[in-house]
Every structure is written in C-alpha cells, then in structure tokens.
DSSP file (Angstrom, degrees, kcal/mol; ACC not computed):
  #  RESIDUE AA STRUCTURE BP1 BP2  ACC     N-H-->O    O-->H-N    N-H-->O    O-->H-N    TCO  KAPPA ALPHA  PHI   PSI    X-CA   Y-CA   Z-CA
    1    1 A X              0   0    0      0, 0.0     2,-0.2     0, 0.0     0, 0.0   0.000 360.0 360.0 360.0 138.1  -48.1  -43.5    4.4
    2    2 A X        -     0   0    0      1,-0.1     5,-1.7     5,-0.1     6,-0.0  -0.564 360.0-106.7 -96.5 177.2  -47.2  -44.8    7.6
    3    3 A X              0   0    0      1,-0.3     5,-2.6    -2,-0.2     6,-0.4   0.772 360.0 360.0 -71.0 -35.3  -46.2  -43.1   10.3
    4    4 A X              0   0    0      2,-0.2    -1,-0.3     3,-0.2     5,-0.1   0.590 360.0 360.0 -60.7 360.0  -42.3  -44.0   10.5
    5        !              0   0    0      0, 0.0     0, 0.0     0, 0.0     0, 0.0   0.000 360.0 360.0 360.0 360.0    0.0    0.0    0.0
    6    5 A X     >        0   0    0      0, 0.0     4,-3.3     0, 0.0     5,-0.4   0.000 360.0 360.0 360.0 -13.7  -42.1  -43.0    6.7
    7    6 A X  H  >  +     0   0    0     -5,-1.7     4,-5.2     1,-0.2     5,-0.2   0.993 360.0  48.1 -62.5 -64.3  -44.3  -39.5    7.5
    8    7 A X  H  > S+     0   0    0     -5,-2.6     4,-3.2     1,-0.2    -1,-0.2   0.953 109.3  45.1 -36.3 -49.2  -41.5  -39.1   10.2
    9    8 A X  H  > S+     0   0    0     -6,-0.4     4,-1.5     1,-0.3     5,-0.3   0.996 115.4  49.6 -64.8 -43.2  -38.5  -39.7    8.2
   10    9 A X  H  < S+     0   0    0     -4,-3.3     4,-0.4     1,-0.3    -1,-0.3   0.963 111.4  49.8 -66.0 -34.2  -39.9  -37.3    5.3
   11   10 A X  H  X S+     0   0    0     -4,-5.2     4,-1.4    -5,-0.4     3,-0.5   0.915 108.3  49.6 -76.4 -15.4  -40.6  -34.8    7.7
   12   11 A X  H >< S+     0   0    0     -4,-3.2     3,-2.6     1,-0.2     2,-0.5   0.992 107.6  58.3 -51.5 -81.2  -37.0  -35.2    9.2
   13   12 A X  T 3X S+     0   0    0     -4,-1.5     4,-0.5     1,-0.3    -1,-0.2   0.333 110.5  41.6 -11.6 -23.2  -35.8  -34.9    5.4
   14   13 A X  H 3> S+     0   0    0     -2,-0.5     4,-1.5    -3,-0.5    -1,-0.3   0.719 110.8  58.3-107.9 -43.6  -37.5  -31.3    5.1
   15   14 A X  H << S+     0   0    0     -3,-2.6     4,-0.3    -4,-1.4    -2,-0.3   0.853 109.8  41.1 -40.8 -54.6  -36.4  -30.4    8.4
   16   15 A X  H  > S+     0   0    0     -4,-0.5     4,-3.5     1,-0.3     5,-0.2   0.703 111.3  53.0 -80.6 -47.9  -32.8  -30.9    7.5
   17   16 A X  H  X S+     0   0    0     -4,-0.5     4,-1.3     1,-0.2    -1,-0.3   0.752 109.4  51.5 -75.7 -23.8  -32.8  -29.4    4.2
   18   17 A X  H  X S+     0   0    0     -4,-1.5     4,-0.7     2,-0.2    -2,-0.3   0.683 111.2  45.5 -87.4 -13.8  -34.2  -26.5    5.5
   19   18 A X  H  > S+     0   0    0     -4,-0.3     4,-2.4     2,-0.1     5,-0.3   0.817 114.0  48.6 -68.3 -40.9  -31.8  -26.2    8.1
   20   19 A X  H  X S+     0   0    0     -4,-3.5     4,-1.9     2,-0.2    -2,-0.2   0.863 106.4  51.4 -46.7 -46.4  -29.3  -26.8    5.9
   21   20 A X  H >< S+     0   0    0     -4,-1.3     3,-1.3     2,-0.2     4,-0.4   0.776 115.1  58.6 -59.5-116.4  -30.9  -23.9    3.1
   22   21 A X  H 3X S+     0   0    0     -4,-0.7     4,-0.9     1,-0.3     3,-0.5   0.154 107.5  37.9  41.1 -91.8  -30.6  -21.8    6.7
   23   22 A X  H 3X S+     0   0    0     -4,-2.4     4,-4.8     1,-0.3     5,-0.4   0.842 118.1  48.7 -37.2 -67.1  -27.2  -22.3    7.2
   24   23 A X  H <X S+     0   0    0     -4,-1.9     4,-1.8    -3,-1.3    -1,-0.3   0.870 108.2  55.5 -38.1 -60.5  -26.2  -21.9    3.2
   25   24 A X  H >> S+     0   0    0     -3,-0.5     3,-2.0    -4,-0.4     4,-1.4   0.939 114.3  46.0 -64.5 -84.7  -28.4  -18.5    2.9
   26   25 A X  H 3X S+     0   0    0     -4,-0.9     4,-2.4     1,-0.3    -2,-0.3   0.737 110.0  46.2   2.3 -82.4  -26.1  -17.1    6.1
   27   26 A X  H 3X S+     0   0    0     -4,-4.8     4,-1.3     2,-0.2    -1,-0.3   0.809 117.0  44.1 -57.7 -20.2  -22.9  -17.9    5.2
   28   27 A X  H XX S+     0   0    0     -3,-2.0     3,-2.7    -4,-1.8     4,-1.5   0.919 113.1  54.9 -73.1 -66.3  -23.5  -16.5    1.6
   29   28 A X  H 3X S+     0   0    0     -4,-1.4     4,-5.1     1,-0.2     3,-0.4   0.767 114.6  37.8 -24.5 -72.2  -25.1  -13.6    3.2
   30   29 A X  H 3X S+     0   0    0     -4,-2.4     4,-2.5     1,-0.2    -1,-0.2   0.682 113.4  57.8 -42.4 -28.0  -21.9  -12.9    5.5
   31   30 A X  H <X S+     0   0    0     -3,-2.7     4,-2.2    -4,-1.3     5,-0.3   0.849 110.5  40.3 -70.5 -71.7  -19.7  -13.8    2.8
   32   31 A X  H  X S+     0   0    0     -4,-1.5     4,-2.1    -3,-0.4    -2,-0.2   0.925 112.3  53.5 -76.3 -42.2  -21.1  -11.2    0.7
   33   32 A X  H >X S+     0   0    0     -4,-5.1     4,-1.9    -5,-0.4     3,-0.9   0.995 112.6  58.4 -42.3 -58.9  -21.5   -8.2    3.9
   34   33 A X  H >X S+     0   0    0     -4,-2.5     4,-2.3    -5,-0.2     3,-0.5   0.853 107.8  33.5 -33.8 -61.4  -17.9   -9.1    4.0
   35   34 A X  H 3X S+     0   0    0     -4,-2.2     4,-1.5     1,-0.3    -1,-0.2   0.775 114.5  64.7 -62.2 -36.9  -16.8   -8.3    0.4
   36   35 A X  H <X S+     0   0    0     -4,-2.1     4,-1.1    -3,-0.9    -1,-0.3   0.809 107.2  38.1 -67.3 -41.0  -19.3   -5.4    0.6
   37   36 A X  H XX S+     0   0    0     -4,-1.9     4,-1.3    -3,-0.5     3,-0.5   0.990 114.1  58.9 -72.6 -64.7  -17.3   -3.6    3.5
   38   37 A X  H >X S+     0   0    0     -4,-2.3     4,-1.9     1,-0.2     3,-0.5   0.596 107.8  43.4  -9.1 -69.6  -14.3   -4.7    1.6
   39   38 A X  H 3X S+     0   0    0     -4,-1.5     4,-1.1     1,-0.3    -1,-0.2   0.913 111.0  55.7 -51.1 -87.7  -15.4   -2.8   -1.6
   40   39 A X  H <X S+     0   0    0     -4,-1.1     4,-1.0    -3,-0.5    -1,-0.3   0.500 103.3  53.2 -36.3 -29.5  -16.4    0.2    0.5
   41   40 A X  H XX S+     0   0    0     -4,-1.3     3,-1.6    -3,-0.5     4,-1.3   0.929 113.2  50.9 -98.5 -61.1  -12.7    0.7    2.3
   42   41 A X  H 3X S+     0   0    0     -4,-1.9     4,-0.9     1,-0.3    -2,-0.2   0.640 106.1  44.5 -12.1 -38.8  -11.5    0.7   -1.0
   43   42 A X  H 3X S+     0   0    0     -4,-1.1     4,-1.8    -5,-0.3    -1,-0.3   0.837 115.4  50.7 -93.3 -27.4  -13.5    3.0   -2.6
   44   43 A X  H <X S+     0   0    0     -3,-1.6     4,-0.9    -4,-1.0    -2,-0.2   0.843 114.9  45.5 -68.3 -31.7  -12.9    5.2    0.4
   45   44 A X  H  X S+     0   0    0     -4,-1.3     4,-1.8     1,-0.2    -2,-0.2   0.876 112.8  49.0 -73.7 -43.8   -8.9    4.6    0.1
   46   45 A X  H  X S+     0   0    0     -4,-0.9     4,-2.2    -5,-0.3     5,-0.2   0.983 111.8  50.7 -55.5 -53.4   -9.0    5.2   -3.7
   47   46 A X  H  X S+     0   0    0     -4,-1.8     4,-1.6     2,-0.2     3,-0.3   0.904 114.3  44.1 -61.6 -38.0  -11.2    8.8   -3.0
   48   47 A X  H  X S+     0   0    0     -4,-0.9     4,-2.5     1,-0.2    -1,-0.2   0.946 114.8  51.2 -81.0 -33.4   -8.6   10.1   -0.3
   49   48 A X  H  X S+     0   0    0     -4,-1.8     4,-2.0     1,-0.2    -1,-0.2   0.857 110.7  45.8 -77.2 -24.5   -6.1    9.0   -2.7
   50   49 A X  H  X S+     0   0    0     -4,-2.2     4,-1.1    -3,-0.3    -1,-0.2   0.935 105.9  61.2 -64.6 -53.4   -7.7   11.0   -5.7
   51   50 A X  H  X S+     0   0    0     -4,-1.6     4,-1.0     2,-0.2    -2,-0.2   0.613 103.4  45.4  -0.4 -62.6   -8.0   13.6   -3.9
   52   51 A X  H  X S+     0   0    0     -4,-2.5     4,-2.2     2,-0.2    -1,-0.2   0.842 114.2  50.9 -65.9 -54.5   -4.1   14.0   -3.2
   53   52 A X  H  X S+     0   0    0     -4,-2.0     4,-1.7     1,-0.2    -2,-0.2   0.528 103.5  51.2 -72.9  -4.8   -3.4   13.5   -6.6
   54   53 A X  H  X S+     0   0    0     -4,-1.1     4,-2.4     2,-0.2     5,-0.3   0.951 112.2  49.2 -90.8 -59.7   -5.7   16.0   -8.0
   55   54 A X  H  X S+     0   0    0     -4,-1.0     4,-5.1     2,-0.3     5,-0.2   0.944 118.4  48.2   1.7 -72.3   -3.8   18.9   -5.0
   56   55 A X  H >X S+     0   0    0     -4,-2.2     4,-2.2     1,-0.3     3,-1.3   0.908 115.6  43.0 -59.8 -74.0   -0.3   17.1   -6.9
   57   56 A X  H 3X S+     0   0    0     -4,-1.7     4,-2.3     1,-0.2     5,-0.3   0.734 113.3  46.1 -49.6 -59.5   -1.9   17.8  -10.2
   58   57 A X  H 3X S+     0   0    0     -4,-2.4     4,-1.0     1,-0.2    -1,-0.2   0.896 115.1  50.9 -64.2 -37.3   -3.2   21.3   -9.6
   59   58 A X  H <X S+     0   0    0     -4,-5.1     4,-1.1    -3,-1.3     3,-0.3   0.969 108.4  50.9 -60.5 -42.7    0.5   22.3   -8.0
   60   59 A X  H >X S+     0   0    0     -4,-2.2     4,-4.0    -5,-0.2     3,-0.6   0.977 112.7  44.8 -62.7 -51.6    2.4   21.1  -10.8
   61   60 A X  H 3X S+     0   0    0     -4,-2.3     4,-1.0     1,-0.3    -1,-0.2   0.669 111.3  49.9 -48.4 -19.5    0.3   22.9  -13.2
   62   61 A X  H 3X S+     0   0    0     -4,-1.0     4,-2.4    -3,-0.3    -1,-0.3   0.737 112.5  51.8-100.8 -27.1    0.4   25.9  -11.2
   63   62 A X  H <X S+     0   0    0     -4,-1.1     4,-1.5    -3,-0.6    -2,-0.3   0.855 104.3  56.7 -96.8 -31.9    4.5   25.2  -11.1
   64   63 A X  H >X S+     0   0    0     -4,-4.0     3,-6.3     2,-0.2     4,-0.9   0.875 102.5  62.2 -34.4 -85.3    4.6   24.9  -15.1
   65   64 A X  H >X S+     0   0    0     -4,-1.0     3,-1.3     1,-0.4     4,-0.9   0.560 107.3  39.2  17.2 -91.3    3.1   28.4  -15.2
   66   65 A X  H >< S+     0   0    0     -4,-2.4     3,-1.0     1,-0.3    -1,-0.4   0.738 104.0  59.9 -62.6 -18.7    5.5   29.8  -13.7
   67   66 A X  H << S+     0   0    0     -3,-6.3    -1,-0.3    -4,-1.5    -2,-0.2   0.784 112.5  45.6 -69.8 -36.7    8.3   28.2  -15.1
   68   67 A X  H << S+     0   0    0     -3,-1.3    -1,-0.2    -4,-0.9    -2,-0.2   0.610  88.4 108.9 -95.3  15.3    7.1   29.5  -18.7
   69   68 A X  S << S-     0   0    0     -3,-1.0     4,-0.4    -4,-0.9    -3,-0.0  -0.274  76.8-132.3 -60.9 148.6    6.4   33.0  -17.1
   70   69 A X  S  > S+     0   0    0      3,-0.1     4,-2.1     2,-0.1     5,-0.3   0.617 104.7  61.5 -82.1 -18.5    9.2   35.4  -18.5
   71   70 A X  T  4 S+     0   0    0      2,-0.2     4,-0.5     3,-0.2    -1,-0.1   0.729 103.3  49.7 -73.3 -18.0    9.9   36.6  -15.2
   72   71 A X  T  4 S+     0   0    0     -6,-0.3    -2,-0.1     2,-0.2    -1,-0.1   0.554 113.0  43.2 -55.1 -43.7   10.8   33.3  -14.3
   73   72 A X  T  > S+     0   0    0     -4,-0.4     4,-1.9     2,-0.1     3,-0.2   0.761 109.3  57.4 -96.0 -21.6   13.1   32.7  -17.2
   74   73 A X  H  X S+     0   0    0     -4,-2.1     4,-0.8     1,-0.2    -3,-0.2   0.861 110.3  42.9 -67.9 -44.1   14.7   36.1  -16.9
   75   74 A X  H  4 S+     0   0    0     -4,-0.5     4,-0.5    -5,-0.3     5,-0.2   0.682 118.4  47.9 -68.8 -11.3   15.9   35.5  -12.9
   76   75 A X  H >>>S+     0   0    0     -3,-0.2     4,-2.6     2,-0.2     3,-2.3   0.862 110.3  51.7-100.0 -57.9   17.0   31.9  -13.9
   77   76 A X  H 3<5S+     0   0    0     -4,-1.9     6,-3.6     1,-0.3    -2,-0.2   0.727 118.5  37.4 -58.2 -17.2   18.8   33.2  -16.9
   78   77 A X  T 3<5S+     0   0    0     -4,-0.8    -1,-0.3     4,-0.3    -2,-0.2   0.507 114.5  49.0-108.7   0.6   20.6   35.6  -14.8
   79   78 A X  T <45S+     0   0    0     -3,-2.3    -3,-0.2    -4,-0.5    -2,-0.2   0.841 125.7  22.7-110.8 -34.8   21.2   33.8  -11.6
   80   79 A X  T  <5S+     0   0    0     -4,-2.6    -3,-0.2    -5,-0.2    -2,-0.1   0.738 134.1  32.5-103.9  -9.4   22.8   30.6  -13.2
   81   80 A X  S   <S-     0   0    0     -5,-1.1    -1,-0.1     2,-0.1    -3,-0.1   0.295 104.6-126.8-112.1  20.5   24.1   31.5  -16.8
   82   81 A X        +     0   0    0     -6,-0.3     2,-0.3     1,-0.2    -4,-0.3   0.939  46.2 174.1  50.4  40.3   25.0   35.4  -15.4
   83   82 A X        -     0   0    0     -6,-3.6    -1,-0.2    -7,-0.2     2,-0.2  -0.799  18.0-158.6 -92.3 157.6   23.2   37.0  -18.0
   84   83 A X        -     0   0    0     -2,-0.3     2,-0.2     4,-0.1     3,-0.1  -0.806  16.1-127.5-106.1 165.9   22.4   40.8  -18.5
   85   84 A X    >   -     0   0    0     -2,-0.2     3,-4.1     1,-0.2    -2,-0.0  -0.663  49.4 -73.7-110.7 156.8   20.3   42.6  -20.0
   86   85 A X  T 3  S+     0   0    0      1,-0.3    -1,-0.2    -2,-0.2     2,-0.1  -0.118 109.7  14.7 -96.1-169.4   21.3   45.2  -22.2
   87   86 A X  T 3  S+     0   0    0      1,-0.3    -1,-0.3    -3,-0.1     0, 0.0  -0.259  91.9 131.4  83.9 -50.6   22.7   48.4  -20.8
   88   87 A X    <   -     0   0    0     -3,-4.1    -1,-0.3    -2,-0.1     2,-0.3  -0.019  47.5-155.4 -53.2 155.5   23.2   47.1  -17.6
   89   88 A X        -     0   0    0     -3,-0.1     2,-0.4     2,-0.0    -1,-0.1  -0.827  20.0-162.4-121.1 151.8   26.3   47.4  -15.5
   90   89 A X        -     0   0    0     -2,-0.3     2,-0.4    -6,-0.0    -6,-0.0  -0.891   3.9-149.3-129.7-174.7   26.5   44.5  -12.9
   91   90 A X        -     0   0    0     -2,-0.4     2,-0.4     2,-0.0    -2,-0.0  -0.993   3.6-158.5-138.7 146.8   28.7   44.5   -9.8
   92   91 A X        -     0   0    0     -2,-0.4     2,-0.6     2,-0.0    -2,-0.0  -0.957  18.9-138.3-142.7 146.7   30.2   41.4   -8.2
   93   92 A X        -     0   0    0     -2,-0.4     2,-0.6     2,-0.0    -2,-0.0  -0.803  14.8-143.4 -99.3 131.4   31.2   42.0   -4.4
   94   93 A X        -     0   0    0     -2,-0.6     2,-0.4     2,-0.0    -2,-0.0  -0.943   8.5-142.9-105.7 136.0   34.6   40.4   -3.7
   95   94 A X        -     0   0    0     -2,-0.6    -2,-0.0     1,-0.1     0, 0.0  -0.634  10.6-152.5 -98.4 137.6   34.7   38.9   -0.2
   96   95 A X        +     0   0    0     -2,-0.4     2,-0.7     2,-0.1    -1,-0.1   0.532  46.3 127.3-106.9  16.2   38.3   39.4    1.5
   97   96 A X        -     0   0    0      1,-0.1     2,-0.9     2,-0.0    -2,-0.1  -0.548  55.4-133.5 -41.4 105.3   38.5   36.9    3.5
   98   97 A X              0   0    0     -2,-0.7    -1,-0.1     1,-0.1    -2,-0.1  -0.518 360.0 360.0 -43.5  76.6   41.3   34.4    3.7
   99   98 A X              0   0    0     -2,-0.9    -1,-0.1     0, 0.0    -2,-0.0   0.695 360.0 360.0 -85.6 360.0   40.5   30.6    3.9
C-alpha cells in the first residue's frame, strides 16, 4: 500500500473510533439518565404506598368500630332518640328567649 492510502485508512479507523467514542457516551448518559429517572419514581411510588397502606389500616380500624355495638347503640340514640327499654330519658329545656 502506499503511504497516502496507509494514511487515509488509518484516518478512517481513527474516525470511526472516535465516532464509536462519542456513540458509547451518549447511550451511556442517556441510559444513567433514565436510570435516576426510574429510581425517583420508585422512591415517589414507596412514600406513596406507604401513605396509602396508614389510609388503609385507619379505615379498617374505622369499620371496626362502626360495626361495634357500642357504636351503633350511641348513634342510634343520639340521631334517631332511641331508648332502651326501661329507661326514662330527660330533655333539658333551655329558657331563653331568641
């Protein structure tokens, strides 16, 4: 080979391997990127399970009581005025004047 083509084929190797360079980088960055990306996600999604798993455990804990009979016996007496029976109930009359 003569020497101008040895040059130009070694340019040619040069180039593509600067090029390859470059290519291998950007994917690389490209992909760290996407990878933190991924990772704040997964951290926003965990806080956010978290919360709802608290919600879940409260609500359950607030059925409970709501099918407790001590629960339905004060409800039943403070907004439909029931008694039970035997009882005598007493209602305070205010005398006040509006």
């Amino acid at each position: 080979m003569p020497s101008s083509g040895r040059r130009l084929y070694s340019k040619f190797w040069t180039y593509l391997l600067l090029f390859l360079s470059l290519y291998i980088i950007v994917i690389a960055g490209q992909t760290i990127n996407r990878t933190r990306q991924v990772m704040a996600e997964q951290k926003a999604m965990a806080l956010q399970l978290k919360a709802e798993e608290k919600k879940s455990v409260r609500l359950t804990r607030t059925v409970g009581i709501m099918r407790s009979d001590t629960y339905l016996e004060n409800l039943a007496r403070q907004k439909l005025g029931m008694v039970k029976s035997g009882e005598v109930v007493y209602k305070i009359v205010s005398s006040e004047k509006k």
